[in-house]
N, CA and C atoms as an extended XYZ file, in Angstrom:
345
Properties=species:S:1:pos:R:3:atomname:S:1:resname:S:1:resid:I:1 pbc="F F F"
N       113.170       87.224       58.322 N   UNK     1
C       111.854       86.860       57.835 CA  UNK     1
C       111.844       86.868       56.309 C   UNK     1
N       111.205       86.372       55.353 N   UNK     2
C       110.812       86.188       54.028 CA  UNK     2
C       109.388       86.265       53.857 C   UNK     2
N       109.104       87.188       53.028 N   UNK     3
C       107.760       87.872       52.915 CA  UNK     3
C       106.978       87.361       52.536 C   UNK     3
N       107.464       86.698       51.346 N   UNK     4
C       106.950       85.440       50.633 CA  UNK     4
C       106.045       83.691       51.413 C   UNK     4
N       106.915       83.850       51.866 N   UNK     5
C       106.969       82.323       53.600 CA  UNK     5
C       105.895       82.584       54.091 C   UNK     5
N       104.642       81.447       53.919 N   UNK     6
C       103.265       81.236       54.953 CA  UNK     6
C       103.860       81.568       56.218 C   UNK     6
N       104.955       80.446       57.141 N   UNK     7
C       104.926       80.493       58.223 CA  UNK     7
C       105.287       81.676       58.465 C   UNK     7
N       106.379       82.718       58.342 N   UNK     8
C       106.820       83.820       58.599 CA  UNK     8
C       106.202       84.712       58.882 C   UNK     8
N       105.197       84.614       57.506 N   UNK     9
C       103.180       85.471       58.196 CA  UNK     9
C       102.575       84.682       58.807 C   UNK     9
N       102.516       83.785       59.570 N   UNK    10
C       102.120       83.123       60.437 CA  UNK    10
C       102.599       84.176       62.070 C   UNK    10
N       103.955       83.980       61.762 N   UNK    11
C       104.335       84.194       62.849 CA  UNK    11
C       104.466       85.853       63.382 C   UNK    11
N       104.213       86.701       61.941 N   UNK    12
C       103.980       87.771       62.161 CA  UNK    12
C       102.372       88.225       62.327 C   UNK    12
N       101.793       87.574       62.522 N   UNK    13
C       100.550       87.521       62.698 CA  UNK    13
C        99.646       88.335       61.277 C   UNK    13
N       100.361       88.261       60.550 N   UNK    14
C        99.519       88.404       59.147 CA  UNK    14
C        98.704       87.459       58.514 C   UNK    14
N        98.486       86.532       59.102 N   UNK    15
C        97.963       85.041       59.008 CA  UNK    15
C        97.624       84.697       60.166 C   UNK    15
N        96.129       84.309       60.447 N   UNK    16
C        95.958       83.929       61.846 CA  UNK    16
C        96.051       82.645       61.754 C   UNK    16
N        96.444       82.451       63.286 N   UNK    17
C        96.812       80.608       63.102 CA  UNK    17
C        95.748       80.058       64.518 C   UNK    17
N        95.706       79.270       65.042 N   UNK    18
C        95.569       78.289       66.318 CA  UNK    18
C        96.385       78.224       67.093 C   UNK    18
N        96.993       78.832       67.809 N   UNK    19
C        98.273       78.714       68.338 CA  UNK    19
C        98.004       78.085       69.386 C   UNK    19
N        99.343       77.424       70.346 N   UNK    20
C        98.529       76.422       71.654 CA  UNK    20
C       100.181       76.985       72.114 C   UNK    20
N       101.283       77.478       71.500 N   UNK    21
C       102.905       77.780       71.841 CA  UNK    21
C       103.650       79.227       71.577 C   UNK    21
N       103.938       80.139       72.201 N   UNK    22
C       104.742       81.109       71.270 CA  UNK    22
C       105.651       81.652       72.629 C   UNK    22
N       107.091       81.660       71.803 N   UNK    23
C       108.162       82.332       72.558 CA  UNK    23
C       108.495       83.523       71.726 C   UNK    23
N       110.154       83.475       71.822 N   UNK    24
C       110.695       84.183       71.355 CA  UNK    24
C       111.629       83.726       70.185 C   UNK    24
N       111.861       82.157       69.709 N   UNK    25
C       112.293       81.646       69.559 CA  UNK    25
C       111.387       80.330       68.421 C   UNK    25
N       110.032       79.973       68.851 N   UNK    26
C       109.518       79.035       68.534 CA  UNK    26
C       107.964       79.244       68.870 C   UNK    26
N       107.351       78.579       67.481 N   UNK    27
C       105.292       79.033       67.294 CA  UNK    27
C       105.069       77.599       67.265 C   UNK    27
N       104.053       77.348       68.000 N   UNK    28
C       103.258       76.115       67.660 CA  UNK    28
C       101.949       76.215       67.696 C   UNK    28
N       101.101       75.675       66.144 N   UNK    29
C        99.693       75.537       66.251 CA  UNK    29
C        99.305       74.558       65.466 C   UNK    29
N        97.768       74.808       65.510 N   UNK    30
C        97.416       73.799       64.735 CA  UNK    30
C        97.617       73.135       63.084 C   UNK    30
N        97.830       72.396       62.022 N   UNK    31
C        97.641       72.507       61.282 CA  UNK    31
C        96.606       72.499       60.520 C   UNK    31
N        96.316       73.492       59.652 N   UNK    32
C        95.052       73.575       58.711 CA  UNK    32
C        94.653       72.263       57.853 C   UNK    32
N        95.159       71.583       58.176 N   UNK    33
C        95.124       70.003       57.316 CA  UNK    33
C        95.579       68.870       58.012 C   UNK    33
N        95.034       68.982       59.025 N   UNK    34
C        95.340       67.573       59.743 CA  UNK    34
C        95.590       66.294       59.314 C   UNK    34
N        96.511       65.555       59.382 N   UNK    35
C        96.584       64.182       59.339 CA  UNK    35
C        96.344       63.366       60.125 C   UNK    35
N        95.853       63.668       61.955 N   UNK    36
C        95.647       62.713       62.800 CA  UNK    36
C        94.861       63.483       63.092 C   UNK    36
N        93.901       63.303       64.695 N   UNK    37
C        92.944       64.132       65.556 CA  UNK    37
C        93.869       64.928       66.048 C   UNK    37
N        94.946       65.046       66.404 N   UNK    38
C        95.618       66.193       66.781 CA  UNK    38
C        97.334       66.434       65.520 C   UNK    38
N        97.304       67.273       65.063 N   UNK    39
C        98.211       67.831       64.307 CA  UNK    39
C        99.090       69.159       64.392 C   UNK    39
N        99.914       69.045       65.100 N   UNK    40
C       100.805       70.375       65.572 CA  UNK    40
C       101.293       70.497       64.443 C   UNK    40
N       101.694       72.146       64.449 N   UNK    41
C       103.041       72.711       63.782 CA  UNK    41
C       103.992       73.330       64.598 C   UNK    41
N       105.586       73.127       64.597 N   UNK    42
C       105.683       73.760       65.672 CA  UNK    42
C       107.487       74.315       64.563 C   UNK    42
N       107.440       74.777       64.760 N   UNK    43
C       108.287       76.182       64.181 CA  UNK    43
C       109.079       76.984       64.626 C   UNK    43
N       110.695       77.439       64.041 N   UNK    44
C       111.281       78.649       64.718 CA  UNK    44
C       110.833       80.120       64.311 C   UNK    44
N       110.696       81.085       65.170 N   UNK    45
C       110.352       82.502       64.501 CA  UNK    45
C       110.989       82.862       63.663 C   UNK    45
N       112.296       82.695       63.844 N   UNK    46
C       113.151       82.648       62.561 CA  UNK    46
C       113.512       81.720       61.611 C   UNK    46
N       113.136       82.697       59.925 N   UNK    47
C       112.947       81.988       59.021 CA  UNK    47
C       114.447       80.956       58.343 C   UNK    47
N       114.506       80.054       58.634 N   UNK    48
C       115.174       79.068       58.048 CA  UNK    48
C       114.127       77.451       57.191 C   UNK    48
N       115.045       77.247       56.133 N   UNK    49
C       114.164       76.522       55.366 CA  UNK    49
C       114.599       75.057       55.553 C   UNK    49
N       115.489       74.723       56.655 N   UNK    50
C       115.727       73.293       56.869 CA  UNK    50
C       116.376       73.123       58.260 C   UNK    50
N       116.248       72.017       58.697 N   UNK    51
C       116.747       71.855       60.174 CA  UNK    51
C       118.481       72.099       59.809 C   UNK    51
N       119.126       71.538       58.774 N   UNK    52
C       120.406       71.392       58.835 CA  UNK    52
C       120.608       73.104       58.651 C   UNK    52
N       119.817       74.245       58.324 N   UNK    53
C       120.437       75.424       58.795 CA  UNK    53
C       121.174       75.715       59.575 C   UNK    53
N       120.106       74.733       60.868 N   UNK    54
C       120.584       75.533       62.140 CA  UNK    54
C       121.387       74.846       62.659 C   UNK    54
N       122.457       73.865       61.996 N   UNK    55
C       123.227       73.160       62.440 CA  UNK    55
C       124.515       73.859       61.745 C   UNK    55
N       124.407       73.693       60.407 N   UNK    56
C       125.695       74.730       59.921 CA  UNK    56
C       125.999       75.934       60.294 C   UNK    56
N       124.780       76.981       60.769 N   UNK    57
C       124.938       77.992       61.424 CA  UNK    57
C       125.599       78.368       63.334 C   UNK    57
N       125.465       76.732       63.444 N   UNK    58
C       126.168       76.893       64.639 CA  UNK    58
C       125.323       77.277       65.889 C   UNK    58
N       123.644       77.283       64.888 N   UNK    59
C       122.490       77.757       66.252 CA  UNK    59
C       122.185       76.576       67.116 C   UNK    59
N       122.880       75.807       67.722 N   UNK    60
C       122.190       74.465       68.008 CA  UNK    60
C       120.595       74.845       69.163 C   UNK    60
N       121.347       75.926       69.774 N   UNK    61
C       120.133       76.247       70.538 CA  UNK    61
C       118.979       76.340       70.242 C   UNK    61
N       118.703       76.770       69.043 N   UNK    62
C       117.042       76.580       68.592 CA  UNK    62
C       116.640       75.591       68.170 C   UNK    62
N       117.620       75.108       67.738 N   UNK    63
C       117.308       73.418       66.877 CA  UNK    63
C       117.274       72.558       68.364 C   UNK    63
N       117.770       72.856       69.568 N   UNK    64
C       117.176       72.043       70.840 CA  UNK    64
C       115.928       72.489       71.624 C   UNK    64
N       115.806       73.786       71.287 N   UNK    65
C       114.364       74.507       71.646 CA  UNK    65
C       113.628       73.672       71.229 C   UNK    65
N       113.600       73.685       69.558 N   UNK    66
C       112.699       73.143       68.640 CA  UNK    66
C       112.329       71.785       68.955 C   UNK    66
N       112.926       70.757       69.894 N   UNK    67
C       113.253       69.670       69.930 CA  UNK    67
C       111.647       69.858       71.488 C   UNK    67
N       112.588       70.377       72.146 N   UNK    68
C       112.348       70.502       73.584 CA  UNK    68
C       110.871       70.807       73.393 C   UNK    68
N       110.159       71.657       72.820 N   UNK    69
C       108.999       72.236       72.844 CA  UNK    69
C       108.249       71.040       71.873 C   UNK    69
N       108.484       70.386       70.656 N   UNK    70
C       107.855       69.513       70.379 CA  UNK    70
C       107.636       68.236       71.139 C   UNK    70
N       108.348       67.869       71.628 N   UNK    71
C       108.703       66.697       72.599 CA  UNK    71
C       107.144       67.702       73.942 C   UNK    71
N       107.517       68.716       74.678 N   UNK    72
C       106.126       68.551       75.822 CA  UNK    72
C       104.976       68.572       74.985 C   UNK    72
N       105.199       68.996       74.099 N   UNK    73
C       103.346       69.291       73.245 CA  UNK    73
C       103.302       67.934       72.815 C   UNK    73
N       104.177       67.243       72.414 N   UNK    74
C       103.630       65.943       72.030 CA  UNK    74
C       102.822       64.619       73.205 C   UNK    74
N       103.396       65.385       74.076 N   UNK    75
C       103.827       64.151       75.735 CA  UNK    75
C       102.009       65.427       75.942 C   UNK    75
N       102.206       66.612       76.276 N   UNK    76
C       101.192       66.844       76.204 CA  UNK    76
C        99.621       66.849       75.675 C   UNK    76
N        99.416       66.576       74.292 N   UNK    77
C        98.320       66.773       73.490 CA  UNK    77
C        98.159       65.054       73.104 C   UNK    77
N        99.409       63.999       73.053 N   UNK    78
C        99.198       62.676       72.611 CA  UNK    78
C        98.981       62.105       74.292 C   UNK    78
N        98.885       62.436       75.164 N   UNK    79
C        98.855       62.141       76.607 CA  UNK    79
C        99.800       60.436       76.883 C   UNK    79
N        98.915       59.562       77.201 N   UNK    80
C        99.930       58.453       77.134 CA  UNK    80
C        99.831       57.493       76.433 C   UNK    80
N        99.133       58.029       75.318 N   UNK    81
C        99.173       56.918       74.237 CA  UNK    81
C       100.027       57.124       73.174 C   UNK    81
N       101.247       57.728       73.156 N   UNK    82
C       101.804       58.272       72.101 CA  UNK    82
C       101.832       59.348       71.279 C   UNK    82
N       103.079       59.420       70.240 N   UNK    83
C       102.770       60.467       69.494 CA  UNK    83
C       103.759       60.196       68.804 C   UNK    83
N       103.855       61.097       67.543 N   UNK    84
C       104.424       61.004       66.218 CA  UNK    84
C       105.714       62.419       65.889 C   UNK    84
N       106.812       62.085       65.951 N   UNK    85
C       106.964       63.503       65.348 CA  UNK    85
C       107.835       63.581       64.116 C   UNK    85
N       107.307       64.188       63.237 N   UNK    86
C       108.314       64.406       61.836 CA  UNK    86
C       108.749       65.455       60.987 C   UNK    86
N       109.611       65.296       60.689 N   UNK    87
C       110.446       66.799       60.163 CA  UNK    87
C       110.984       66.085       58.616 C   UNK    87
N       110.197       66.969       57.620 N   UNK    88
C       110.689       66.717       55.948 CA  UNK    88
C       111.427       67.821       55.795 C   UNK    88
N       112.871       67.061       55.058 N   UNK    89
C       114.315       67.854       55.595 CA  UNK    89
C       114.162       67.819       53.973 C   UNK    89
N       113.880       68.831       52.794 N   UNK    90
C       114.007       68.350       51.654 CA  UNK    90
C       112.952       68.026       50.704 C   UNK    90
N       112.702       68.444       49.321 N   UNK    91
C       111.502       68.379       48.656 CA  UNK    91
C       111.654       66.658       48.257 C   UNK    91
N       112.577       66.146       48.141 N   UNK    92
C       112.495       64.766       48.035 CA  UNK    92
C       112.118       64.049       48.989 C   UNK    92
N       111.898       64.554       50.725 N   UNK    93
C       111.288       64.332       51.737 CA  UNK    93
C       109.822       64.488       52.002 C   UNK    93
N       109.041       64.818       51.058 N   UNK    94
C       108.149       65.512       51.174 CA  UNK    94
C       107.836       67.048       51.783 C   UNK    94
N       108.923       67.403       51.548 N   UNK    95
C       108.767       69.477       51.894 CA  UNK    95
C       108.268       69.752       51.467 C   UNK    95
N       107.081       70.707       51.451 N   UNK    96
C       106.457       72.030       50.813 CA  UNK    96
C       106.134       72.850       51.186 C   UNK    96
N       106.450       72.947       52.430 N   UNK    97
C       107.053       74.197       52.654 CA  UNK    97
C       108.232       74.542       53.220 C   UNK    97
N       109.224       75.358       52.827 N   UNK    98
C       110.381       75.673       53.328 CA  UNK    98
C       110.940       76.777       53.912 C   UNK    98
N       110.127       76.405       54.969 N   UNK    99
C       110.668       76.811       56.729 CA  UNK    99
C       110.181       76.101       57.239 C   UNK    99
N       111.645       75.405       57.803 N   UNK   100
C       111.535       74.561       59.228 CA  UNK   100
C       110.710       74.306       59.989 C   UNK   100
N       109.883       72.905       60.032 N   UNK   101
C       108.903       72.920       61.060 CA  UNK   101
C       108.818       71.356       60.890 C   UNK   101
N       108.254       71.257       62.404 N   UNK   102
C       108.149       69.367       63.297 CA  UNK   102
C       106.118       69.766       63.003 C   UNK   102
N       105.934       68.454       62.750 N   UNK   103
C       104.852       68.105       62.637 CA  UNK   103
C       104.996       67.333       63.919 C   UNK   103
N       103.798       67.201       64.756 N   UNK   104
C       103.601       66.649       66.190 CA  UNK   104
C       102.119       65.840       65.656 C   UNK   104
N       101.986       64.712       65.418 N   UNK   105
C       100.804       64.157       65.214 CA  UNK   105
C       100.250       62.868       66.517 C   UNK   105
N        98.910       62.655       66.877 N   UNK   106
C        98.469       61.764       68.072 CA  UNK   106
C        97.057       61.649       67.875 C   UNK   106
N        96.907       61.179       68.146 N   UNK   107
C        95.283       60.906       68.504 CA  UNK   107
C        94.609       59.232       67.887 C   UNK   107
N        95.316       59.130       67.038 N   UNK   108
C        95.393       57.715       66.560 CA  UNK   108
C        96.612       56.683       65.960 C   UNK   108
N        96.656       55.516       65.719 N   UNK   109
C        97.744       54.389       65.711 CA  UNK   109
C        98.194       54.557       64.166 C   UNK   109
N        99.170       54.719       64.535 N   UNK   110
C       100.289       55.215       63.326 CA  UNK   110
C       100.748       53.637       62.877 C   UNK   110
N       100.982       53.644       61.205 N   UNK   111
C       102.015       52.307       61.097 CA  UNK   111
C       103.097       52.615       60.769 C   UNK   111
N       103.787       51.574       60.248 N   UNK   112
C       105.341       51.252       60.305 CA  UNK   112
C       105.743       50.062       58.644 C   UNK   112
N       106.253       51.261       57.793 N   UNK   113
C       107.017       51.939       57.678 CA  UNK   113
C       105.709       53.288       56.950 C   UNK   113
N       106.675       55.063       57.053 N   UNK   114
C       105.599       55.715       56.782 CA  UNK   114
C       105.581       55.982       55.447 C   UNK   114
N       104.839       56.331       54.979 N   UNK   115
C       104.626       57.080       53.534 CA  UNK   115
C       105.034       55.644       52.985 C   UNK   115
């Protein structure tokens, strides 16, 4: 954990969140700043600040958790009209915050190309 890290107090519950997900492994709630009618965050408990962590580290398992659990909440909360999911790998990606987390967005028609 990093003391410093919103999500980390998120996930230590020093920060209350919306939660709709929590394992042992992975938090998902709402975001405080929505970009669509529905806006997930969905997150590992453990603090890493980019997906390619958990690839050099050899964790693939959480980085397929992470996958797995955004993917039903998305199929879940975007029902069958779609859904969005995106991960800023990088402050030149638009990061700001750094720990790892999928944005799950739905509720309305996304275009093409983003940002």
């Amino acid at each position: 954990m990093n003391d410093e890290c919103i999500f980390c107090k998120i996930v230590r519950k020093d920060v209350p969140a919306d939660e709709v997900f929590r394992d042992d492994d992975v938090l998902a709630f709402h975001d405080l700043n929505p970009q669509a009618p529905c806006h997930l965050l969905v997150i590992p408990t453990r603090h890493a600040a980019h997906l390619s962590d958990f690839v050099a580290s050899g964790d693939d398992r959480v980085a397929v958790r992470l996958m797995d659990i955004a993917s039903d909440l998305g199929t879940r909360f975007g029902e069958e009209k779609g859904y969005r999911i995106v991960v800023n790998e990088g402050a030149l990606a638009g990061q700001t915050v750094f720990h790892l987390h999928f944005h799950i967005l739905a509720g309305r028609r996304f275009s093409w190309p983003p940002g």
